[in-house]
N, C-alpha and C positions, 0 to 999 in steps of 0.2 A: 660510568654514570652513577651510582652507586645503588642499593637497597629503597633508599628514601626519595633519593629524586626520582625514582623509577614509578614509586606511588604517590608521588605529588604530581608529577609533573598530568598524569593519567588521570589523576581524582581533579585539578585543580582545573583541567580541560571539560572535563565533562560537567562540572559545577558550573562554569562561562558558559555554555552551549545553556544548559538548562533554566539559567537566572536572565540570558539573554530573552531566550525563548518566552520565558512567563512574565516575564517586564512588558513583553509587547502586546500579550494576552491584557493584562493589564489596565494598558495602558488602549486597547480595543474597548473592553469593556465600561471603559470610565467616558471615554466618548457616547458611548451606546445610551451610558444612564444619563449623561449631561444634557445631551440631546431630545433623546424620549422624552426622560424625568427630571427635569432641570430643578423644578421644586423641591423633589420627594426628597433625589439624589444629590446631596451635597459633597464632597469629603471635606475631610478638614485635614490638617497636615498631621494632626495626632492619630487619622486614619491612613495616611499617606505610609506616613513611618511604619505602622503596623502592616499594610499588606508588603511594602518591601521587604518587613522583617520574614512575613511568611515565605515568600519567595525564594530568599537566601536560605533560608531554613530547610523547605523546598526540596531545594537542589543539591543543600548538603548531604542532605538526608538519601535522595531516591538515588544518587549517584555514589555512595559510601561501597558498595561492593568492588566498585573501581580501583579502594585505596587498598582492600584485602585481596582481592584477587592478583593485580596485575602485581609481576615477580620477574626476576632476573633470569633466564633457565641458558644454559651453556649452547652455544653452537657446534654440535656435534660432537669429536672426542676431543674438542679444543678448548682454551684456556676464557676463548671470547664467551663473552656473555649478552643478550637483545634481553629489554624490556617487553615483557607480551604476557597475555591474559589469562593464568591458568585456573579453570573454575574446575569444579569437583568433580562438576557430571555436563558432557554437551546437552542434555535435558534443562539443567537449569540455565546453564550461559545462553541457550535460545530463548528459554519462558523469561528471564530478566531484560533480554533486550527487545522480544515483543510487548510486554508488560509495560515496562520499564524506560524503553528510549523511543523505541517507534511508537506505541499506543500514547504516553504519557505526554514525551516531549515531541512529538510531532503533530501524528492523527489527532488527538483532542485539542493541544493550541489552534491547528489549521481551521476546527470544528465551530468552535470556541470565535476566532475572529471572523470567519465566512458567517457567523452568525449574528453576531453584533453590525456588521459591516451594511446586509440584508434591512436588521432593524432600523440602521442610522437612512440609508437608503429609499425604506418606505416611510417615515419620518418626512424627510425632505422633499422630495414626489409629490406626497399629497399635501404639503405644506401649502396655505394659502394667506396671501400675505391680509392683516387685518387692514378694517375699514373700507369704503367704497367700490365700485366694481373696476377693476383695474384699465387700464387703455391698453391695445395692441401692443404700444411702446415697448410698457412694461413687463404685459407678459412675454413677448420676446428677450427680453431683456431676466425674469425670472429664470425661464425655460435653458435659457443659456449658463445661467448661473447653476443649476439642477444637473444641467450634467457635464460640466464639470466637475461639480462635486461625486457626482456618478463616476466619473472616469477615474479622479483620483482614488477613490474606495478601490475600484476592480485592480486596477494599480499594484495597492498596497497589498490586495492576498492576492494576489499571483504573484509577485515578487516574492512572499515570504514565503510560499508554497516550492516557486521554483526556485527559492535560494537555497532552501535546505533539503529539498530532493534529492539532490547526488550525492550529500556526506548518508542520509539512509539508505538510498539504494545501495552504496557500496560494504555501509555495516551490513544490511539484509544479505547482500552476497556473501561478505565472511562467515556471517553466523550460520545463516540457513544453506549454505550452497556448501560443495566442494571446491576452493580456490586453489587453481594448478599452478606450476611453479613459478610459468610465467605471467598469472595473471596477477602471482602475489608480488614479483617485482613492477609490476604496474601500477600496485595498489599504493606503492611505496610511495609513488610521485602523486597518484592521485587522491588519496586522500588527504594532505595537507593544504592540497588546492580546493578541494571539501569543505573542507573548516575553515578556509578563508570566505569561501563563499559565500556559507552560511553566515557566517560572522558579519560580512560586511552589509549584511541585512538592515543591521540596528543604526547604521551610519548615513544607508540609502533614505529611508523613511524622512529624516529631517531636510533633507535634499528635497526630497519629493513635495513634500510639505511647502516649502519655500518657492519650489518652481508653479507650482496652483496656487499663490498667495501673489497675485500686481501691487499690493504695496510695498512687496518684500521689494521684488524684482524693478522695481520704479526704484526703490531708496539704495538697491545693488547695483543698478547702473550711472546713480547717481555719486558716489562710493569711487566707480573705477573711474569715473570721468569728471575728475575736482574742476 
């Protein structure tokens, strides 16, 4: 494999994971303030640009021990060589990945969108539509629309929650646990199904978004049926 792809391949994975992650915080919080603060809160693309740059920046950054640490090291008294993570002291390889991937990139995103999600939530709830006192019709017809948008919220952070829960439980197990021999050939298959999972977070959302949207869904079956 070589030296280099051994720490790209390592660095450029964990920079993905991270930049996906905080896109969606992001992209949480831009709803929150549109919603609340539609006035206050505007962005403009010159502010667009800027927090994506912080993002990528971000991720290069809290994720850089990735490119120094992970190393080639020989299997056994053989000629083969595995890509894997050699840190200095198991003290810090644990303080970096609680610090660092479970606190940063998980618990605070998860935190962070349950939060915004809550505010967008009671926003909408107490929302009363302006002008006269509404008829039955309509507030059935609100009330209906209210939760669905409830539904979609609860949706979206449980999906992100339980999309990226088993790539951390299974780092928590390596870092923090004792991994026996055969749980480490277990992890071989399961973690790449981890990362997929996780990953495929940022692709379910716009799905999601479309399936709660009837004009989408009116204009997509219009679409398959010329």
């Amino acid at each position: 494999m070589g030296l280099f792809s051994c720490k790209a391949v390592a660095y450029l994975q964990g920079v993905s994971v991270s930049a996906s992650i905080n896109t969606l915080v992001a992209i949480s919080v831009d709803r929150a303030l549109a919603i609340c603060s539609p006035m206050r809160c505007q962005f403009t693309s010159r502010t667009c640009r800027g927090i994506i740059l912080v993002i990528w920046t971000f991720s290069l950054v809290i994720t850089l021990p990735w490119a120094i640490f992970f190393k080639l090291d020989n299997i056994g008294n053989s000629d083969a060589q595995v890509c894997v993570d050699l840190w200095p002291s198991k003290d810090i390889e644990k303080l970096y990945f609680v610090f660092a991937n479970l606190f940063m990139c998980y618990l605070l995103p998860l935190t962070i969108i349950s939060v915004c999600y809550i505010l967008i939530f009671h926003k909408v709830w107490w929302r009363q539509l302006p002008g006269e006192e509404q008829t039955q019709r309509v507030n059935i017809m609100v009330h209906q629309s209210k939760l669905k948008v409830i539904k979609m919220l609860l949706i979206v952070v449980v999906l992100f929650a339980s999309s990226w829960l088993p790539l951390y439980a299974l780092f928590a197990r390596v870092k923090l646990g004792n991994v026996t021999e055969g749980e480490q050939r277990l992890l071989h298959i399961a973690v790449p199904v981890a990362q997929w999972l996780g990953s495929s977070n940022s692709c379910i959302n716009p799905i999601l978004y479309a399936f709660f949207n009837n004009k989408f869904r009116a204009g997509f079956k219009v679409g398959c049926n010329p």
